[in-house]
C-alpha positions in Angstrom: -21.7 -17.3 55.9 -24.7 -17.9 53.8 -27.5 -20.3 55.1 -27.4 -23.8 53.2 -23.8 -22.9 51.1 -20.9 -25.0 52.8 -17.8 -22.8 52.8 -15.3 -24.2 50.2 -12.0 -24.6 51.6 -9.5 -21.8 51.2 -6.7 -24.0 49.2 -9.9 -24.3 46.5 -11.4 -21.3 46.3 -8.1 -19.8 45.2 -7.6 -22.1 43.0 -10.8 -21.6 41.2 -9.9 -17.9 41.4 -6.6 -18.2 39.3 -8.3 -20.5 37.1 -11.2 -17.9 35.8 -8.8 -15.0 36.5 -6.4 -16.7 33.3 -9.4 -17.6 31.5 -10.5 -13.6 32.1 -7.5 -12.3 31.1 -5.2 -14.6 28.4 -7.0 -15.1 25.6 -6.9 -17.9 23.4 -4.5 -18.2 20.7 -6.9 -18.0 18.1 -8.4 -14.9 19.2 -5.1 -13.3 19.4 -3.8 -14.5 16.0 -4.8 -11.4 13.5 -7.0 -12.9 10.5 -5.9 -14.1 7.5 -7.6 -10.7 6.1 -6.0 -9.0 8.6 -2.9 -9.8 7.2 -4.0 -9.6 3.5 -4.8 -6.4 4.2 -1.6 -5.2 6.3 0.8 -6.4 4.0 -1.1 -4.7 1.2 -0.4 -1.5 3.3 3.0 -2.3 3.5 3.8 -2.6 0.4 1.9 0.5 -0.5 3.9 2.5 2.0 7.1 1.0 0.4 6.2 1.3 -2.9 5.6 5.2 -2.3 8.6 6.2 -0.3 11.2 4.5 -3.1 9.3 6.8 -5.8 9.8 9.8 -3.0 13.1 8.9 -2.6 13.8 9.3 -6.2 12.9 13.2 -5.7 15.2 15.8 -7.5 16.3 12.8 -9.9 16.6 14.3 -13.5 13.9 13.2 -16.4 15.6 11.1 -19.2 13.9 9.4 -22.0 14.0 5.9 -21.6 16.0 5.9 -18.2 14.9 2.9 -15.2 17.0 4.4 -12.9 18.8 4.5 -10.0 20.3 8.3 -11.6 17.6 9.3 -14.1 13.9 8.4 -15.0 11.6 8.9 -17.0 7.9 8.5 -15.8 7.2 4.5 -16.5 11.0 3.9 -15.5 10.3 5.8 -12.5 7.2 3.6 -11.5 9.4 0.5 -12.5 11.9 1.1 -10.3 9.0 2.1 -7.5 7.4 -1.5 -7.7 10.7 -3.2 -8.1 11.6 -2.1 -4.6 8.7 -4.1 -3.4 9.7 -6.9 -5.9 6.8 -6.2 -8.7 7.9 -6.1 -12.1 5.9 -3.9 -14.3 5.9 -3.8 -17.8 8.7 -0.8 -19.4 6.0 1.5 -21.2 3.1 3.4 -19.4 0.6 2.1 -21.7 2.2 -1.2 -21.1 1.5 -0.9 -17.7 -2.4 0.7 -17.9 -3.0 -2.6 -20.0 -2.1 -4.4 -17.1 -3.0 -2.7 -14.6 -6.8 -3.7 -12.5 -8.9 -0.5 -13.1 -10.0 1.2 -10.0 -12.3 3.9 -9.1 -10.8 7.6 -8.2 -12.7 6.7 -4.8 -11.0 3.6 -3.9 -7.5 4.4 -5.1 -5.1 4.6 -2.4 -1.4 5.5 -1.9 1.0 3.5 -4.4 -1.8 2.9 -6.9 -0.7 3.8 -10.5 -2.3 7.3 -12.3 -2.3 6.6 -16.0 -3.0 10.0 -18.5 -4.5 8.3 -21.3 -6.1 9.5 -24.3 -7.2 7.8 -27.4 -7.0 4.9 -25.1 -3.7 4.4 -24.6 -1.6 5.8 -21.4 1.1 8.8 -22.4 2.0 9.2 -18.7 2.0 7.5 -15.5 3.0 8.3 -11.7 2.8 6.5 -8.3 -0.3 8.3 -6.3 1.0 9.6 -3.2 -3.1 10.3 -2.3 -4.7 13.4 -1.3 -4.7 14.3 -5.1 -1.1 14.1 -5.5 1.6 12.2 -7.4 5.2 11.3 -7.9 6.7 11.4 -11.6 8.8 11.9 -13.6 7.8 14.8 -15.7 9.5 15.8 -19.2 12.9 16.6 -20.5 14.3 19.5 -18.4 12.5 18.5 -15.5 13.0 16.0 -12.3 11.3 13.6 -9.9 8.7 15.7 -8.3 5.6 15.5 -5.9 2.7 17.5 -8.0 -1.2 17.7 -7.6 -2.7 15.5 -10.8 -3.4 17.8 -13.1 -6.5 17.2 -16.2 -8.6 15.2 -14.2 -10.5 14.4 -16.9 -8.0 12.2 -18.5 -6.8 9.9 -15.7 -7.2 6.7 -14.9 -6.4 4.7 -11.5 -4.8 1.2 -11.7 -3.8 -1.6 -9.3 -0.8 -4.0 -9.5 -0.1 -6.3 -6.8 -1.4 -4.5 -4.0 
């Protein structure tokens, strides 16, 4: 072998093998546990994800003045109902629910967010954002649940609820 390095016995040296080998390959349980931010973050996601399919899921649905759902809607009902599924309660108005709504920049909003049309301001519409520029809502009388591109930029506002 080498010059000056007594040989460890065989029974050892495996040993000492298994034992790095698990230290190699296990990690610890703290490195494996996703962070606290991690899962701040995920369930945020989550509810997100939720939060946009139960407005989807609404699609076809007539418009109704006034109507929370489960058969008609009209467009705060519809983001009601939306954020119930996920068990937020929003306020029953659209400008109820800009006031209470956290503002957020076009930039940062992200699927499930609320899209308030305000003017004057107070909010005469919302919808869920379903992102790339598109939302779910509940249009007017005569219409239904639909997915639509957001239409007069210039008057929308994002907003945040419990997300």
């Amino acid at each position: 072998m080498f010059s000056g390095v007594k040989a460890l016995p065989a029974r050892l040296f495996i040993l000492v093998a298994v034992a790095l080998a698990a230290l190699i390959i296990v990690p610890s349980a703290a490195s494996a546990a996703p962070s606290a931010t991690a899962q701040i973050a995920y369930a945020a996601r989550m509810r997100s994800y939720h939060i946009v399919a139960a407005a989807r899921a609404q699609r076809g649905k007539p418009y109704r003045f006034g109507a929370r759902g489960p058969s008609a809607f009209d467009c705060s009902g519809l983001t009601g109902y939306a954020y119930h599924s996920v068990r937020i309660n929003l306020p029953r108005t659209a400008d109820g629910q800009f006031r209470t709504a956290r503002r957020i920049a076009k930039a940062t909003a992200r699927p499930g967010d609320l899209v308030f049309w305000v003017s004057g301001g107070h909010a005469y519409h919302v919808a869920v954002y379903a992102g790339a520029g598109q939302v779910w809502h509940a249009p007017k009388p005569g219409q239904r649940v639909q997915l639509t591109s957001i239409w007069s930029w210039s008057q929308v506002r994002f907003g945040r609820i419990g997300i």
